[in-house]
C-alpha positions as CSV (number, residue, x, y, z in Angstrom):
1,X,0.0,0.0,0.0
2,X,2.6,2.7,0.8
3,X,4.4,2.0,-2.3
4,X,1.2,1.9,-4.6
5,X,0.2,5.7,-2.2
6,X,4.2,6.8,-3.1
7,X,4.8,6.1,-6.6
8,X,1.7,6.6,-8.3
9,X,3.0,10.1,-8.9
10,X,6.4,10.7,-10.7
11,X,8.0,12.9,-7.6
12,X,7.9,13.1,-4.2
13,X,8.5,15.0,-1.8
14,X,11.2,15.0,1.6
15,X,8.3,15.6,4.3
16,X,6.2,12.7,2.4
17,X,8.8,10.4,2.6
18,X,9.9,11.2,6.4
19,X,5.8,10.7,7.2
20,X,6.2,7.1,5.3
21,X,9.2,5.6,7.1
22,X,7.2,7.2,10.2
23,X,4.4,4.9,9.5
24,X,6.2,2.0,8.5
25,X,8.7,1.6,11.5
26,X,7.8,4.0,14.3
27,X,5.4,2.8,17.3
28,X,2.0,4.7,16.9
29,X,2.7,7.4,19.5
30,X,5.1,8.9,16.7
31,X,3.0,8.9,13.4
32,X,1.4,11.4,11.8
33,X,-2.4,11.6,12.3
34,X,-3.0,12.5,8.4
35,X,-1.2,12.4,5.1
36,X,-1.7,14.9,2.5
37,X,-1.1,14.0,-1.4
38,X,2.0,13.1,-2.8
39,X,3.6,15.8,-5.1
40,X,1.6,17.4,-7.6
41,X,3.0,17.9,-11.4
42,X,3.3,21.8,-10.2
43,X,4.8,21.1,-7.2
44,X,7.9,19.0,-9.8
45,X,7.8,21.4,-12.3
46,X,8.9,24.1,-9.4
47,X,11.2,21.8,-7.0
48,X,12.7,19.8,-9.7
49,X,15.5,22.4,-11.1
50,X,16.7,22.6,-7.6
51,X,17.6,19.5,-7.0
52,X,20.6,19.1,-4.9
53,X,23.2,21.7,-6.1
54,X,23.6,23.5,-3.2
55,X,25.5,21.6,-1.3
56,X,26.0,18.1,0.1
57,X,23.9,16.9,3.4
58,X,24.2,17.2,6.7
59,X,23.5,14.6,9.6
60,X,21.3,16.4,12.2
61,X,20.2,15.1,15.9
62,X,17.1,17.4,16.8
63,X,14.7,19.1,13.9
64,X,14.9,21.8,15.6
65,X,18.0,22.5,13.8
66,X,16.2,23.1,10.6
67,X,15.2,26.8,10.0
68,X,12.2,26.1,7.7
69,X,10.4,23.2,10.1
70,X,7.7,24.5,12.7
71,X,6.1,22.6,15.4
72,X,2.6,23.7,13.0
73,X,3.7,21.3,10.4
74,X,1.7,18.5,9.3
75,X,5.0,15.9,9.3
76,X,7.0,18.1,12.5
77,X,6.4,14.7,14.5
78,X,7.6,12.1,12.3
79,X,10.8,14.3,11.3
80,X,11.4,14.4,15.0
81,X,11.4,10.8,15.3
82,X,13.7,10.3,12.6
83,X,15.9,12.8,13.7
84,X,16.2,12.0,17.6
85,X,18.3,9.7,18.6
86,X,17.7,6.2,20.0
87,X,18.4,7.5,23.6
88,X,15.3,10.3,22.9
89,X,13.4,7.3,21.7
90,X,14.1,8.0,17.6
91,X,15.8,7.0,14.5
92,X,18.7,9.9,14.1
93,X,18.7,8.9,10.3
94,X,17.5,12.7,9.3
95,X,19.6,14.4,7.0
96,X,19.3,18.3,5.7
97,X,21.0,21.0,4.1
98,X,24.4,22.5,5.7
99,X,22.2,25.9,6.0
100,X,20.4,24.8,8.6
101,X,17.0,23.9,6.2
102,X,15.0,21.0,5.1
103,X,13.1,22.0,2.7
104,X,10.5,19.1,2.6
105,X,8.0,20.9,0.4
106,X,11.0,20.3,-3.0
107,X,10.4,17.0,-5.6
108,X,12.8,13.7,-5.4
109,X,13.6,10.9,-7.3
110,X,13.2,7.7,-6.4
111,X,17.4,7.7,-5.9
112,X,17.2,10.6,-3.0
113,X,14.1,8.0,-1.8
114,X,16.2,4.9,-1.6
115,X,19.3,6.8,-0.4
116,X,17.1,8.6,2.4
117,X,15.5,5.0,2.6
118,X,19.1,3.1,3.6
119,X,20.0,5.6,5.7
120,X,17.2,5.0,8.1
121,X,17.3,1.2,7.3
122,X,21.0,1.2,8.6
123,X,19.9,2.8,12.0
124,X,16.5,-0.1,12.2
125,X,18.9,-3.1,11.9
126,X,20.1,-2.7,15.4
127,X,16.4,-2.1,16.5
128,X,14.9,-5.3,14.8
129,X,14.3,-7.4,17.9
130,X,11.9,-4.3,19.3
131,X,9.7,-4.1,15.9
132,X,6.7,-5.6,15.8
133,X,5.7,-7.9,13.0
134,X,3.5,-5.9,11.1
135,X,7.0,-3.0,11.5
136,X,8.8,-5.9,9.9
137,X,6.4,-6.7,7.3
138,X,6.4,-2.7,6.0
139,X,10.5,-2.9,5.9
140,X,10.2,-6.0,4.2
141,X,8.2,-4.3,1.5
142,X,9.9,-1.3,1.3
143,X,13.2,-3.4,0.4
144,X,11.4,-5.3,-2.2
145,X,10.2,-2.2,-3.8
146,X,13.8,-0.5,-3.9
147,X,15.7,-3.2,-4.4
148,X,17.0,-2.0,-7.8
149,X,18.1,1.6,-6.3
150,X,19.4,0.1,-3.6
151,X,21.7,-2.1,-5.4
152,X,22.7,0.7,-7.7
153,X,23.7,3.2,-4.4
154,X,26.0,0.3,-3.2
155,X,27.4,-0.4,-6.3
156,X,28.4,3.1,-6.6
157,X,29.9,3.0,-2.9
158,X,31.9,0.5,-3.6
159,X,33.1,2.1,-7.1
160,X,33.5,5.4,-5.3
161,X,35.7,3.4,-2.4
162,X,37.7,1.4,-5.0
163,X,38.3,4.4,-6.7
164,X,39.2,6.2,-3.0
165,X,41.7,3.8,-2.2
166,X,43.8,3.5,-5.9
167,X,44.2,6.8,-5.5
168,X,45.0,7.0,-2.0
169,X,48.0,4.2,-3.0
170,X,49.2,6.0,-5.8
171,X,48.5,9.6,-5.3
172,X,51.4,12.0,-6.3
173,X,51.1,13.8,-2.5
174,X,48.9,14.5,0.3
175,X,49.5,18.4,0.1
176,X,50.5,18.9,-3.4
177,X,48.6,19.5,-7.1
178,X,50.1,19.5,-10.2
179,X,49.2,21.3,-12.9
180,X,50.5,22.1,-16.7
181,X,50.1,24.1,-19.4
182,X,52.0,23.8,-23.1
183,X,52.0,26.3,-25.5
184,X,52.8,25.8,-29.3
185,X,53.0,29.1,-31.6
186,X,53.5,29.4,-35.5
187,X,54.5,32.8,-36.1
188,X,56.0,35.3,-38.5
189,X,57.3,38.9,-39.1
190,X,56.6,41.1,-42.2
191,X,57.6,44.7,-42.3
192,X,60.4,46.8,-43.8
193,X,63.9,45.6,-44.8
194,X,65.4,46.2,-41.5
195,X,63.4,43.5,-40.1
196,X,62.3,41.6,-42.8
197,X,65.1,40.5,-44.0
198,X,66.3,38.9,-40.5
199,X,62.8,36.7,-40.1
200,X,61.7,33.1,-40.9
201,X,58.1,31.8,-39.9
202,X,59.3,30.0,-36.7
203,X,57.5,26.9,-34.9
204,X,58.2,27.6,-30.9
205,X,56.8,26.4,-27.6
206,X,56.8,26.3,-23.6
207,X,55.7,24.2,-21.2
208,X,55.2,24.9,-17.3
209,X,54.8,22.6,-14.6
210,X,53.1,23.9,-11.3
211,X,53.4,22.4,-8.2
212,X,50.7,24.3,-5.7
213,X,51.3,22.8,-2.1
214,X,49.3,23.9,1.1
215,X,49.8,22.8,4.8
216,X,46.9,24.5,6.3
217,X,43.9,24.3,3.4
218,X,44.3,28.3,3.4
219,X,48.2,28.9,2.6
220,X,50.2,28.2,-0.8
221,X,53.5,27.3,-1.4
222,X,54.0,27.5,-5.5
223,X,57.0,25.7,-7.3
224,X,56.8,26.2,-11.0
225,X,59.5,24.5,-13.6
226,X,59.1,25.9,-17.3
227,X,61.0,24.9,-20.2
228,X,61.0,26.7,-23.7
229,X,62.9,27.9,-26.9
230,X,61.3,30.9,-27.9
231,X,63.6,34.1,-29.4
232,X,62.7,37.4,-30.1
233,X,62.1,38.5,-33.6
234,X,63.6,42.3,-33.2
235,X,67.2,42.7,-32.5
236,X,67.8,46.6,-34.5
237,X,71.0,47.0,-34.7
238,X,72.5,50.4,-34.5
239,X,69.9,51.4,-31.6
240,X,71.8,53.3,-28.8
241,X,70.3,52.7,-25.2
242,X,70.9,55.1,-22.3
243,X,69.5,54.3,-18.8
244,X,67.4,57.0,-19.1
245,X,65.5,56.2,-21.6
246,X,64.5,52.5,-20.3
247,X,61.3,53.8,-20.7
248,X,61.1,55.3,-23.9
249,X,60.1,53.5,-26.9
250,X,63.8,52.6,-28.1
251,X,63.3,50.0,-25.6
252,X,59.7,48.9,-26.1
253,X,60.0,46.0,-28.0
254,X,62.4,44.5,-25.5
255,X,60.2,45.4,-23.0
256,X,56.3,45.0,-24.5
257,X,56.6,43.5,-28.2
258,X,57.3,40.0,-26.8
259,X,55.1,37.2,-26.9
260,X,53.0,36.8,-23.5
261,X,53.8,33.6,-23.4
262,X,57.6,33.8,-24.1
263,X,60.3,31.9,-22.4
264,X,63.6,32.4,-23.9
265,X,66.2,30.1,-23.4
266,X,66.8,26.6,-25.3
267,X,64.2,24.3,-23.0
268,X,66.7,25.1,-19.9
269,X,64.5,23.5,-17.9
270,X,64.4,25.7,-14.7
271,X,62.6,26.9,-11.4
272,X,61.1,30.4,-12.5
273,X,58.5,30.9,-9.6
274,X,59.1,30.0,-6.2
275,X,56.5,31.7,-4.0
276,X,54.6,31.0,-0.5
277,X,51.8,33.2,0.4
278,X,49.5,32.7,3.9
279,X,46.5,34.7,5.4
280,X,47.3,36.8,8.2
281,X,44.0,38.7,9.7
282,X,42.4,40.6,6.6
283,X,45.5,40.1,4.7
284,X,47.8,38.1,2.2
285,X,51.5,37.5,2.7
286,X,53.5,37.1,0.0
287,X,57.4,35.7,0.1
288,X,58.8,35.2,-3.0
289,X,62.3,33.4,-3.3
290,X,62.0,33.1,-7.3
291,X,60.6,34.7,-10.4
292,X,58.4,37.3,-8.1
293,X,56.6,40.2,-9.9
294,X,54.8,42.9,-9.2
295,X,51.2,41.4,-11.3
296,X,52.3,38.3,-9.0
297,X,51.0,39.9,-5.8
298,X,48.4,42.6,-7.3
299,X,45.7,42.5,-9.9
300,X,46.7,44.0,-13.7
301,X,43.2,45.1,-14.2
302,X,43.4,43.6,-17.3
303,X,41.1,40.0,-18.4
304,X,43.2,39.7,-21.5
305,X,46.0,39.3,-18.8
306,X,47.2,35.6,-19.2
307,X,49.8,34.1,-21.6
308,X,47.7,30.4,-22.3
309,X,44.4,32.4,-22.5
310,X,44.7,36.0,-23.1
311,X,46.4,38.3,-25.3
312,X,49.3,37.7,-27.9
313,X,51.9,40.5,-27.0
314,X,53.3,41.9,-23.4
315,X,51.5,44.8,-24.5
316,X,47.7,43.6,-22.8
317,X,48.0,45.4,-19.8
318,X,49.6,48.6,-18.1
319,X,53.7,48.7,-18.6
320,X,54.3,50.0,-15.2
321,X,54.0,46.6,-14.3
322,X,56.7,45.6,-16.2
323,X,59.1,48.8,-15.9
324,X,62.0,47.7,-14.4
325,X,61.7,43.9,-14.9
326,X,65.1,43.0,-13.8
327,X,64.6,44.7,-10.7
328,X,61.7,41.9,-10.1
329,X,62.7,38.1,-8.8
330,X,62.8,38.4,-5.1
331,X,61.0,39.9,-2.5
332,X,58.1,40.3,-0.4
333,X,54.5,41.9,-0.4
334,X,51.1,41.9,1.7
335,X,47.9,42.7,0.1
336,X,45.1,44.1,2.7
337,X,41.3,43.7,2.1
338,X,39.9,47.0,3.3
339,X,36.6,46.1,2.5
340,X,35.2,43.7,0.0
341,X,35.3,46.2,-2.8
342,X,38.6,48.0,-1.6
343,X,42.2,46.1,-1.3
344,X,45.7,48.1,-1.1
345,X,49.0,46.2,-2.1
346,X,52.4,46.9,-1.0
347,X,55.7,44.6,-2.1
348,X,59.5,45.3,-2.7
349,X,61.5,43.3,-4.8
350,X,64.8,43.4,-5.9
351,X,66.5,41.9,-9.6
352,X,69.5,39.5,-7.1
353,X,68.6,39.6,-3.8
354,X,70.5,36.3,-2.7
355,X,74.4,37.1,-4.0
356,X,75.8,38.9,-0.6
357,X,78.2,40.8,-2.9
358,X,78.1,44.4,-3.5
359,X,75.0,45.7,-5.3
360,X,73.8,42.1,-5.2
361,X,72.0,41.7,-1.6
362,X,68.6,42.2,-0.5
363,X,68.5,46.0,-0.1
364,X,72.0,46.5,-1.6
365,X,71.5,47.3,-5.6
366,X,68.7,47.6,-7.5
367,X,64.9,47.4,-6.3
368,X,61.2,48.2,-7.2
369,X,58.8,49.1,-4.2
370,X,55.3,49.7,-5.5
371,X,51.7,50.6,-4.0
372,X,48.3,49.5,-5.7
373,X,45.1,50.6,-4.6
374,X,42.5,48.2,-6.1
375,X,38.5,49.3,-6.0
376,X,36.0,47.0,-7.5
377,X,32.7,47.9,-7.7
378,X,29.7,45.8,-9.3
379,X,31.2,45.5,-13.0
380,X,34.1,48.3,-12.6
381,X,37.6,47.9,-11.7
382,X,40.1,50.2,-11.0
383,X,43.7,50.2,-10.0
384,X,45.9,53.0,-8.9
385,X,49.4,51.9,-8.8
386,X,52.5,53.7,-8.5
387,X,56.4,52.2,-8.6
388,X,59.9,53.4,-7.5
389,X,62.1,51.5,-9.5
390,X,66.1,51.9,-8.4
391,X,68.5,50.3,-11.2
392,X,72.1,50.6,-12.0
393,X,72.7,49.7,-15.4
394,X,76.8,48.5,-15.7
395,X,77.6,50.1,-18.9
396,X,80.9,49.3,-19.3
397,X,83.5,47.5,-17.2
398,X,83.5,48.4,-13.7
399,X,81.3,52.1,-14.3
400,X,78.0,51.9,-13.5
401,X,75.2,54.5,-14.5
402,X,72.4,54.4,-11.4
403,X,68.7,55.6,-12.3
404,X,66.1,56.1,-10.5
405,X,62.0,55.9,-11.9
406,X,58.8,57.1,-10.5
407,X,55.7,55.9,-11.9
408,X,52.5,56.7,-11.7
409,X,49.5,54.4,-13.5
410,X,45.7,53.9,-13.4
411,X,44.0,50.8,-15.2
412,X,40.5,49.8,-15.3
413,X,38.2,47.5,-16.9
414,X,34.2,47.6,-17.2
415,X,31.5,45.0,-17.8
416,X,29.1,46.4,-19.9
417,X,27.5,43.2,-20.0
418,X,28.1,39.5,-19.7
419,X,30.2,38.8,-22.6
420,X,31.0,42.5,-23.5
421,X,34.1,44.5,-21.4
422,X,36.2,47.8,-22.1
423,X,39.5,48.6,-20.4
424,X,42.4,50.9,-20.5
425,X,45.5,52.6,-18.8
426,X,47.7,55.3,-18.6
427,X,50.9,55.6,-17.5
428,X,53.5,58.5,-16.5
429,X,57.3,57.7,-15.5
430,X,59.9,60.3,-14.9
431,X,63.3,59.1,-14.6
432,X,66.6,60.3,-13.3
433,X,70.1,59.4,-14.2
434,X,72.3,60.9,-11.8
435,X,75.8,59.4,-12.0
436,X,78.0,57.8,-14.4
437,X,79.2,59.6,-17.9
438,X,78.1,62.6,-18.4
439,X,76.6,61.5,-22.0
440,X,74.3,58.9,-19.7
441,X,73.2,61.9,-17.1
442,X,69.8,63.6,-17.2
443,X,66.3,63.6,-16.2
444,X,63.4,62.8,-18.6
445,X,59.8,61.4,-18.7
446,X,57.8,58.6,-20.1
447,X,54.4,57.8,-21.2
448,X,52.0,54.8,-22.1
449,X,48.2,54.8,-22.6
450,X,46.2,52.4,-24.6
451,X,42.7,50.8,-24.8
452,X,41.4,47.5,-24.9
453,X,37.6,45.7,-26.1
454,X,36.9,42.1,-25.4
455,X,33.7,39.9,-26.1
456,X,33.4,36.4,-24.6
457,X,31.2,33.9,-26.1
458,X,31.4,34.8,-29.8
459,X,30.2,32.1,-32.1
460,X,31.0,29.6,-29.6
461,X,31.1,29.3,-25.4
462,X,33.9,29.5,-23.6
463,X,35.4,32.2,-26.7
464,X,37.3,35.4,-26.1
465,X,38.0,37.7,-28.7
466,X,40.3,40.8,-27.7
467,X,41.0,44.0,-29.4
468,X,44.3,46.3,-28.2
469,X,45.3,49.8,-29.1
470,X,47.3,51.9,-27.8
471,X,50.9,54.2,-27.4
472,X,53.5,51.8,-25.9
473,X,56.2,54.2,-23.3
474,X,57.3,56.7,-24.9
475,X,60.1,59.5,-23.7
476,X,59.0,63.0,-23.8
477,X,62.0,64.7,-22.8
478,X,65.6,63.5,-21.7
479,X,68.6,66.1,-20.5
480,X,69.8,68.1,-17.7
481,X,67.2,69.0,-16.4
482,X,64.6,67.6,-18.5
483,X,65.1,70.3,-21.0
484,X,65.6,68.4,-23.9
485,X,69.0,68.7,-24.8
486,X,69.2,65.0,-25.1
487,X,67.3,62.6,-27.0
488,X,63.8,63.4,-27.7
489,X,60.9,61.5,-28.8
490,X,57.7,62.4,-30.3
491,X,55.9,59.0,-29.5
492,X,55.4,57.9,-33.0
493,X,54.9,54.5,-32.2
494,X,51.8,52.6,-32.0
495,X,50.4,48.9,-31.1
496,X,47.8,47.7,-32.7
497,X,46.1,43.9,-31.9
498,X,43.6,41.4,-32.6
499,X,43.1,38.1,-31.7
500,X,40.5,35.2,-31.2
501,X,40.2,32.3,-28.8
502,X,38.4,29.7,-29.0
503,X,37.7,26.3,-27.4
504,X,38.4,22.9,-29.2
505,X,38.2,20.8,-26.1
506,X,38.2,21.5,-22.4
507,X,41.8,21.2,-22.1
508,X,42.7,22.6,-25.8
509,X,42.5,26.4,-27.1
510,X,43.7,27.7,-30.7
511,X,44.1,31.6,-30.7
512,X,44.9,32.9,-34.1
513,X,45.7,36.5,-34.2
514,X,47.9,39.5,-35.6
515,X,50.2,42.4,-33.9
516,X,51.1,45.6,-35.9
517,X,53.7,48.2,-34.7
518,X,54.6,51.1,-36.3
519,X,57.9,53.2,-36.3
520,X,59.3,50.5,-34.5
521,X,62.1,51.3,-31.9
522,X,62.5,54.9,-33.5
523,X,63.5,53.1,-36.9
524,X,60.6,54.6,-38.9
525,X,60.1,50.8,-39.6
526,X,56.2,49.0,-39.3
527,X,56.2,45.4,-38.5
528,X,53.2,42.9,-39.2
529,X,53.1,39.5,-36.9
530,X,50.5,36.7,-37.5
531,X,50.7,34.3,-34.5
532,X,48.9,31.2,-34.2
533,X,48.6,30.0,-30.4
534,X,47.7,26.7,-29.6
535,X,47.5,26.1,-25.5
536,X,47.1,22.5,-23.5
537,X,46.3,22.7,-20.0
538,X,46.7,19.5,-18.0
């Protein structure tokens, strides 16, 4: 009879299942003087979508624990029999949500029936001797009828604890994920002679391994290995660089016309991140031993920001993050959660850090100590950032040229909607050379603005296609004094970029795209790059 009343209907719900294994097992005292009507079609079509997704369940031992049951209810007896323990003279085989509800009014399947069903079975079995016959006669039934479920729930315990204990025996480590990621990139240059004539389409590639290790559940420690043989197109020969123009466009495609994703080096397999961070009240700690930077420990405001993912060139987010690059490796930094739209960032690295040698230690040579501000509002975010960059560039044997750089940037990015964003920074440096030669001496400035469109989901899910445009640094001025005396640059140079990612696989992306530059490096030279990027993650 009570599987005829149950099933008749395609759903029921929680409280109509807690008032049947009421009446099939508890003594009369604890049933339920009235039953209303299983689950009507409505009641599926508005429970159903629910299901279980929020969260798993929770073993309770009083139903007064769940917010949404009242002593008013129809079924608030029976759901305190099952949820009592033996000592209070119940089942304790009630389970609900980890937010403290029930919610007995949503539909189930007949698989949350039989799961609920063994649970409370489990807790009889010790009990059996103190049933009745006609008790025993119900559970009888009630077995019969779920037999099939049943049998399928155990099966997948046991699959789930075979599959528990291979990988406890073979697992890599108790503390440690890895993770991977493989890049390969077709590529090519096209422009004027003077870099033209030096270029071959070129077939290069990077892989990283990432070992993410925590000892708490709440700290990281970070060990990454990359290996890779990618080499830079430009190499202009005949190009003059002074310290104090770092920051001019003579050095901007050192500096911003790489690949994101570059790597250098002739798969020289090698540590180039070594970093532990740890909560400490509202804030993040950050110790890095390794390849540190500043984007490492703040946000770039920037969701074309990622060399697997993202953009195609260095240039896809502000350059002050980059100024003074070898003056990043090791170092420190905290990042403080003011309030959950408002986080300031404060680090200090330094390009050696580890050689006790002169102009080699820790705060003995070159450094950059920077300062982000970091607001994000509903869809907007907004990053005030500002670095002090100390380097001193050797420029011949034994003579060093020291320069110091202030910079001053502001990115931001806004969500329009959904799929469609806008971003964009600006950037002001002045610099100071103020030893060395005399030909190396001066003061000057530097600028850097650009904006940036991006549209997820575009013909397929899970796309992103990104559009770049903007002035990479540029000097305004360099001399004594900043009057110009020096070199000079009008900022002729421009980036322009497109590119399109899309999803073959969950693990695979292809990202075809080009780069244009013009007046490259003050030569009066454009240059044309098609990439092809195809990423693995693993």
């Amino acid at each position: 009879m009570l599987s005829k009343v149950l099933w008749n209907s395609l759903l029921v719900t929680p409280a109509v299942l807690g008032a049947a294994l009421v009446s099939a097992i508890a003594p009369a005292s604890a049933q339920v003087q009235s039953e209303p009507s299983v689950a009507t079609l409505d009641q599926v079509m508005q429970y159903s979508n629910e299901g279980r997704s929020s969260g798993a369940l929770a073993q309770v031992t009083s139903v007064t624990e769940f917010s949404d049951v009242s002593p008013g209810d129809w079924a608030y007896e029976a759901l305190a029999y099952l949820a009592n323990s033996e000592a209070q003279g119940g089942l304790d085989c009630l389970e609900g949500y980890p937010d403290g509800t029930y919610r007995g009014g949503r539909a189930m399947t007949r698989y949350e029936f039989a799961a609920g069903l063994a649970s409370c079975l489990d807790a009889v079995v010790g009990r059996l001797e103190s049933l009745d016959p006609e008790a025993l006669a119900r559970i009888e039934a009630l077995q019969r009828e779920f037999a099939a479920e049943l049998a399928v729930l155990r099966g997948r315990v046991d699959a789930l604890e075979a599959a528990v204990e291979e990988l406890q025996a073979n697992q890599f480590s108790t503390t440690t994920r890895l993770s991977g990621t493989a890049i390969f990139a077709f590529s090519d240059a096209f422009g004027d002679s003077v870099f033209e004539d030096a270029n071959n389409t070129v077939f290069q590639s990077r892989v990283r391994l990432a070992f993410n290790t925590s000892f708490t559940g709440q700290d990281r420690l970070l060990t990454r290995l990359q290996g890779g043989n990618f080499r830079d197109f430009v190499n202009v020969p005949g190009i003059f660089i002074t310290p104090a123009t770092e920051a001019s466009n003579t050095r901007f495609f050192d500096e911003y016309g790489d690949f994101s994703f570059d790597s250098g080096g002739d798969f020289a397999v090698a540590v180039d991140r070594l970093e532990y961070r740890f909560p400490i009240g509202i804030g993040q700690v950050y110790l890095g031993a390794q390849g540190q930077r500043i984007s490492d420990i703040v946000p770039t405001i920037s969701s074309l920001d990622s060399g697997e993912q993202g953009a195609l060139s260095s240039f896809n987010r502000n350059p002050i993050y980059d100024l003074g690059k070898n003056e990043q490796r090791i170092g420190f930094g905290v990042t403080l959660d003011l309030s959950d739209d408002l986080q300031l960032g404060l680090g200090y690295l330094t390009g050696r850090g580890n050689d006790p040698a002169e102009r080699a230690g820790l705060f003995d040579g070159g450094y950059t100590a920077f300062g982000q501000l970091t607001f994000t509002p509903g869809t907007l975010k907004l990053g005030l950032t500002y670095t002090n960059v100390y380097s001193s560039h050797q420029v011949a044997t034994g003579i060093f040229s020291p320069s110091v750089y202030n910079s001053y940037g502001i990115s931001f990015e806004l969500g329009l909607t959904d799929a469609f964003f806008i971003g964009g920074w600006g950037m002001y440096t002045d610099t100071r050379t103020f030893a060395g030669p005399l030909d190396f001496r001066g003061d000057g400035e530097a600028w850097s603005y650009a904006l940036t469109l991006g549209l997820r989901d575009l013909g397929a899910r899970g796309s992103l296609l990104g559009v770049i445009a903007g002035v990479p640094p540029y000097q305004g001025s360099f001399g004594p004094g900043g009057g110009g005396s020096g070199l000079t640059n009008t900022g002729g140079s421009f980036h322009a970029e497109v590119f399109y990612r899309f999803n073959v696989s969950d693990n695979i992306s292809f990202t075809p795209g080009v780069i244009f530059v013009t007046d490259v490096a003050d030569t009066g030279s454009d240059l044309f790059i098609p990439v092809l990027r195809t990423s693995f993650r693993f």
